[in-house]
N, C-alpha and C positions, 0 to 999 in steps of 0.2 A: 755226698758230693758226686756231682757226674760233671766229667770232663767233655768236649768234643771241639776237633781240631779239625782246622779247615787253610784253603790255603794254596796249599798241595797245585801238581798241575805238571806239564811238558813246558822245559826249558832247553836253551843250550846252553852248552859249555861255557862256562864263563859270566851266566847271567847269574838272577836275584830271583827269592821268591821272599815271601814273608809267611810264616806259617801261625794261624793262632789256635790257640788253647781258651778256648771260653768255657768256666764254673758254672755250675748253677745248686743248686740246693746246703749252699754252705756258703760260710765264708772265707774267700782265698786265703785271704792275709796270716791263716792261721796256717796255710801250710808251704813246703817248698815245693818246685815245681818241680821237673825236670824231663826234657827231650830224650827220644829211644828214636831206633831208627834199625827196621829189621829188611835186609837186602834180600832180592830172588835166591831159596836155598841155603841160606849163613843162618844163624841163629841172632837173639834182639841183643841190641847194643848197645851200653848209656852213651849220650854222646855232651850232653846240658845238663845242668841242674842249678834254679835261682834258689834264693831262702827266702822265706815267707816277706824278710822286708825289705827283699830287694837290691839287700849290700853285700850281698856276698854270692857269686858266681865262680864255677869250675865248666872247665871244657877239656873234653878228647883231646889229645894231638891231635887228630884226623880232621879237627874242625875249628881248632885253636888258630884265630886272626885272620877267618873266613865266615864265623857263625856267631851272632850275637844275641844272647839272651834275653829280656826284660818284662818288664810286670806291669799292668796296670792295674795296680789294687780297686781302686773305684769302677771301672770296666770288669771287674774282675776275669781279667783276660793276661795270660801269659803268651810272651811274642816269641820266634825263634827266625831272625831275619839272618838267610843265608847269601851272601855273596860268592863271586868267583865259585859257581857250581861247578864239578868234575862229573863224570860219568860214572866215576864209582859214589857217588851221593845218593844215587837210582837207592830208594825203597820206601817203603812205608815206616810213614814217620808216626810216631806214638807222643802223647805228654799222661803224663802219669802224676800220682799226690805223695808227700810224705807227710804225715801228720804231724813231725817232731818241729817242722819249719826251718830246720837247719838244711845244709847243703851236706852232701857226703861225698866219699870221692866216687870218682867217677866209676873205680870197678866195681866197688862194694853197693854202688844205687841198685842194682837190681833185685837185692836180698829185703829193699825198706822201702819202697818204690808200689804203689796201689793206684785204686780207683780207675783206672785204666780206662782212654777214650778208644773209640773203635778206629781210629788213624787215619791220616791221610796222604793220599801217593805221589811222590815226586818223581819225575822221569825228568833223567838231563841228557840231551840227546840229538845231534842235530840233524 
C-alpha cells in the first residue's frame, strides 16, 4: 500500500482547504485511514481517523466541528476537508493505514498507524 496526499497549499485564517489521501497498490476498503498533522518544531499528532467502511469517525478537539473526514472507496481516495482554518493549523499534514480497518482513539493512533505518505503542507496565514 502507498499513500500520497495532496491538497495542501497558503490560506488565511478562516478559509477551506481540502486535502487527499490517494492508495495505490492495495485495496483501501480494507483498511482505516487516519490524518497526522506535524507543526514547525512539536512532534506528529493524530488529529483523524475514518474505518475502512466509512461509519465510523473520531476527531482531536483541536479540529472537532472544523475538520471532516471521508472516503471514497471506489476512488480509493480518503478526504480531510478543513474549514475555519486558524494559524495554529500551519504543518504538514500526513495520512497514514491501519490494516485492522477499525478506528482507534485518537491518542493510541500513532502506536497502529503505517504505510505513511510523504505529506503535504498547509500554511494559514495572511
Amino acid at each position: 500500500l502507498q499513500l500520497v496526499e495532496s491538497g495542501g497549499g497558503l490560506v488565511q485564517p478562516g478559509g477551506s482547504l481540502r486535502l487527499s489521501c490517494e492508495a495505490s497498490g492495495s485495496t483501501l476498503d480494507d483498511y482505516a485511514i487516519g490524518w497526522f498533522r506535524q507543526a514547525p518544531g512539536k512532534g506528529r499528532e493524530a488529529i483523524s481517523c475514518i474505518s475502512g467502511s466509512g461509519d465510523d469517525t473520531k476527531y482531536d478537539d483541536s479540529v472537532k466541528g472544523r475538520f471532516t473526514i471521508s472516503r471514497d472507496n471506489a476512488k480509493n481516495t480518503v478526504y480531510l476537508q478543513m474549514n475555519g482554518l486558524k494559524r495554529e493549523d500551519t504543518a504538514v499534514y500526513y495520512c497514514a493505514a491501519d490494516p485492522s480497518g477499525e478506528t482507534r482513539t485518537i491518542m493510541s493512533m500513532e502506536y497502529y498507524y503505517g504505510y505513511w505518505g510523504r505529506g503535504t503542507q498547509v500554511t494559514v496565514s495572511s
